[in-house]
RONUGU-579698 format. One record per residue (C-alpha): residue number from 1; residue in one letter; chain; x, y, z. Coordinates in steps of 0.02 Angstrom, whole numbers. Layout:
<atoms>
ATOM; resi; resn; chain; x; y; z
ATOM; NUM; A; A; X; Y; Z;
...
</atoms>
This chain:
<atoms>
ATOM; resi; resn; chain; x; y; z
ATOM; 1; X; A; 691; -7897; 3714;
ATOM; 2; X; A; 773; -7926; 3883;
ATOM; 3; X; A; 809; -7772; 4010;
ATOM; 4; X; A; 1018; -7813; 3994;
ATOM; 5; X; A; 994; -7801; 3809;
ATOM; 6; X; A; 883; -7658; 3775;
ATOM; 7; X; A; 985; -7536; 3881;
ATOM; 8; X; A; 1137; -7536; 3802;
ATOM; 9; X; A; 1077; -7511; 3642;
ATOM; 10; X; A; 950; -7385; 3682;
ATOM; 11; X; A; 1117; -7278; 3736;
ATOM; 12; X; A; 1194; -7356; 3583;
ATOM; 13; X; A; 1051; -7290; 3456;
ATOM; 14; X; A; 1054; -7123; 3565;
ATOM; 15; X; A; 1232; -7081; 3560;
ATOM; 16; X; A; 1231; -7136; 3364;
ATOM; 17; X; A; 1085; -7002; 3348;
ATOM; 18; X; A; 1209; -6843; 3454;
ATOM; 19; X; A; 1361; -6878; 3334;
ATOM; 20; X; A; 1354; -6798; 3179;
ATOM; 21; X; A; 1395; -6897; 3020;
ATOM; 22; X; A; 1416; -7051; 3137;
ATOM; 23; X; A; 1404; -7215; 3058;
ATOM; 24; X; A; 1303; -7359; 3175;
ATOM; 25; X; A; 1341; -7536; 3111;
ATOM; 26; X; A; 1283; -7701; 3209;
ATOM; 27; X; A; 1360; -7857; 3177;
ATOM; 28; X; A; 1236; -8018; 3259;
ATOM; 29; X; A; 1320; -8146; 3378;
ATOM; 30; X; A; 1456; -8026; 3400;
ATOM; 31; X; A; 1500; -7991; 3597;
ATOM; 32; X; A; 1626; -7860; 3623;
ATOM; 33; X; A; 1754; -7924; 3498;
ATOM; 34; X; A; 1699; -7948; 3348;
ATOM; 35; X; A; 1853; -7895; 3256;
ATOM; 36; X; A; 1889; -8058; 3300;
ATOM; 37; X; A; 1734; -8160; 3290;
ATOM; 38; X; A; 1673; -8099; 3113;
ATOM; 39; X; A; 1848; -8031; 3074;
ATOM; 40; X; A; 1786; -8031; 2867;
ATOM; 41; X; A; 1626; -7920; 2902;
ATOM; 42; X; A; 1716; -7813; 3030;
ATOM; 43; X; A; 1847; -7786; 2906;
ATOM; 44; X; A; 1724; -7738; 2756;
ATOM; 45; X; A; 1650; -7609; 2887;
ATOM; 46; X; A; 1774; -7510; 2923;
ATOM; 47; X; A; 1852; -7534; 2757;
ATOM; 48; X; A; 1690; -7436; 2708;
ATOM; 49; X; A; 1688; -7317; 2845;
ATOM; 50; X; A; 1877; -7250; 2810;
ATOM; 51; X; A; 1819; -7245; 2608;
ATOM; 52; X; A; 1676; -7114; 2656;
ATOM; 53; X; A; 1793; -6993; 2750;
</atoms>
């Protein structure tokens, strides 16, 4: 695991932790968009997320 990498989602799996009833979903090959890189899984996500509230 590279330095650039782990950091980010070290802060990622921490702040997922400090939220209450948060919901932590990683989608692989997916920069900062990936709404529009895996539009279909993206969409089933938070599809599911707003069916649980």
């Amino acid at each position: 695991m590279s330095t650039t990498w782990a950091s980010p989602f070290r802060s990622l799996i921490a702040w997922h932790r400090a939220v209450p009833n948060s919901q932590l979903a990683i989608t692989g090959n997916a920069g900062h968009m990936a709404q529009f890189e895996h539009p279909d899984i993206w969409s089933q996500r938070v599809a599911a997320f707003l069916d649980a509230a």
